[in-house]
C-alpha positions in Angstrom: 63.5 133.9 92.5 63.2 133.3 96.3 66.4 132.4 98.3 67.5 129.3 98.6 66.0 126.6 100.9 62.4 125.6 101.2 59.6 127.9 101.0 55.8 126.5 101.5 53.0 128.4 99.6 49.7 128.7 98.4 48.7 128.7 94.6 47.8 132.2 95.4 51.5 133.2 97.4 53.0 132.3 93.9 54.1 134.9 91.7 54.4 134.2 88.1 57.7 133.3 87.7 57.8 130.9 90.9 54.5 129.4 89.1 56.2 128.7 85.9 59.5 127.1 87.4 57.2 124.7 89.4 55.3 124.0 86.4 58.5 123.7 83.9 60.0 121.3 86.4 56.6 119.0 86.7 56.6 118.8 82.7 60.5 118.0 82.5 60.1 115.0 84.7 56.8 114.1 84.3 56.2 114.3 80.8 59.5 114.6 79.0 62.1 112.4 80.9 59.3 109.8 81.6 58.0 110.0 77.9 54.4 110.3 79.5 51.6 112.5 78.2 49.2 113.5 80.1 47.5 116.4 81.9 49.3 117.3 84.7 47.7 120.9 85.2 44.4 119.1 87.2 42.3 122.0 87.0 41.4 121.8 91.2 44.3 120.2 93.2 46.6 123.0 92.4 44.3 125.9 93.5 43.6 124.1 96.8 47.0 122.9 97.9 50.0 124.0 99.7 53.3 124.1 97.2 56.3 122.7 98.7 59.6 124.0 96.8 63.1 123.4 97.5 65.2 126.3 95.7 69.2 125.9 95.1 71.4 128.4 93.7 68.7 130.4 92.5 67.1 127.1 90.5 63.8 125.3 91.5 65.7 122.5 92.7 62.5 119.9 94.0 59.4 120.5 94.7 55.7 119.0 95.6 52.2 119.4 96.4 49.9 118.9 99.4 46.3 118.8 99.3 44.3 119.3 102.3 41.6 116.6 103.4 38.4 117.0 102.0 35.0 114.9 102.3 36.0 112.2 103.7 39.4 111.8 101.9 42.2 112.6 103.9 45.3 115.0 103.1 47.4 113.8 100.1 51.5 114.4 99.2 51.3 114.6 95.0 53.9 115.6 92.3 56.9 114.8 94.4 59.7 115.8 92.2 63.3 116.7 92.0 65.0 118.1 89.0 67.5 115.5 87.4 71.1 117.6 88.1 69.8 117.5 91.6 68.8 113.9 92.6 71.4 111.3 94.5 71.8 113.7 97.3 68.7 113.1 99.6 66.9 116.2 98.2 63.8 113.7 98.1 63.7 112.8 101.3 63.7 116.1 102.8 61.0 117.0 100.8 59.0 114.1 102.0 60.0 114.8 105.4 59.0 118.6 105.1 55.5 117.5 103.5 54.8 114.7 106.1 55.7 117.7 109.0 53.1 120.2 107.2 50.4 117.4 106.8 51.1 116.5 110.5 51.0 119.6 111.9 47.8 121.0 109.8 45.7 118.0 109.8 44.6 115.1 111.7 44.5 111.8 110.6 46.5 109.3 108.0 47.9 110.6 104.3 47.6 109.3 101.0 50.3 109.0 98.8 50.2 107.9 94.9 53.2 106.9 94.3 55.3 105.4 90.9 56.1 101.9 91.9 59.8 102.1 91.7 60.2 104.4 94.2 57.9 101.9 96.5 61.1 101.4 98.9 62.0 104.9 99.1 58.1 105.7 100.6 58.2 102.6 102.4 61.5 103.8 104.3 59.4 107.3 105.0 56.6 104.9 106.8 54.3 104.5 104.4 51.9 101.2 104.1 50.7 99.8 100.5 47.1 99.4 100.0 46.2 98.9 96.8 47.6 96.5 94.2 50.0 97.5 91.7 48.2 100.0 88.7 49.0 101.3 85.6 48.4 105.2 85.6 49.2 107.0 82.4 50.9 103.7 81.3 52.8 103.8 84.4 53.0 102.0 87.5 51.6 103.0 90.6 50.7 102.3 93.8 48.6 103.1 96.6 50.0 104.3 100.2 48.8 105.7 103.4 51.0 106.8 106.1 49.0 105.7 109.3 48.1 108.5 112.1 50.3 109.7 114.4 51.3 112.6 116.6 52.8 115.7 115.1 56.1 116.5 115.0 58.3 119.0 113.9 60.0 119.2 110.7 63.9 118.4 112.2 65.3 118.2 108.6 68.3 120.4 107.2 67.6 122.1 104.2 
């Protein structure tokens, strides 16, 4: 496993068992604790993005995805997660921290943000806007947010 702290790759920088960890921790949150079945393997969205994965004493600790801008849509933060024994710490918001840096500093323009409505005050504290109404998504709530343009910065966040 890689040492601890954050490492940023592509699908194709993963090896196997960095790949399976990311994937075992998506399907623990996502579809076991949250009793929600779906597909979270997309077919497209993991090939093309950037993997963002926090590692702690030698366990995937948090993780999550960015996809670059493409056609007209611009760069999205997806599959923000953080393994259960780690949350209550702030884990989360340095991974949202790290992800906003990377989006800023690769790409211009605002980013899109799906997120469980729940956790609305959390993204709203980060600086996203709502725009959309609140949706159900895989019988879950969600909602729509865009973090407006700005300047890049760097990622100032301890890890």
């Amino acid at each position: 496993m890689p040492p601890d702290g954050l490492q940023i790759s592509t699908f194709d920088q993963l090896d196997a068992r960095t790949l399976y960890a990311w994937l075992a921790l998506r399907n623990q949150v996502f579809v076991v604790e949250q009793q929600c079945v779906y597909a979270d393997l997309d077919g497209a969205a993991d090939f093309a993005a950037r993997h963002l994965l926090y590692w702690r004493n030698g366990e995937l600790a948090a993780g999550a995805r960015i996809i670059p801008p493409d056609e007209g849509r611009p760069a999205a933060i997806g599959r923000v997660v953080v393994a259960a024994k780690h949350r209550g710490g702030g884990l989360a918001r340095i991974l949202m921290q790290a992800a906003i840096a990377e989006c800023r500093n690769r790409w211009p323009g605002p980013v899109y943000v799906q997120a469980q409505r729940y956790l609305l005050g959390f993204y709203l504290s980060l600086g996203c806007e709502v725009h959309s109404e609140v949706y159900l998504e895989d019988g879950i709530e969600h909602v729509d947010l865009y973090l407006p343009e700005t300047e890049a910065k760097p990622f100032s966040g301890s890890l």
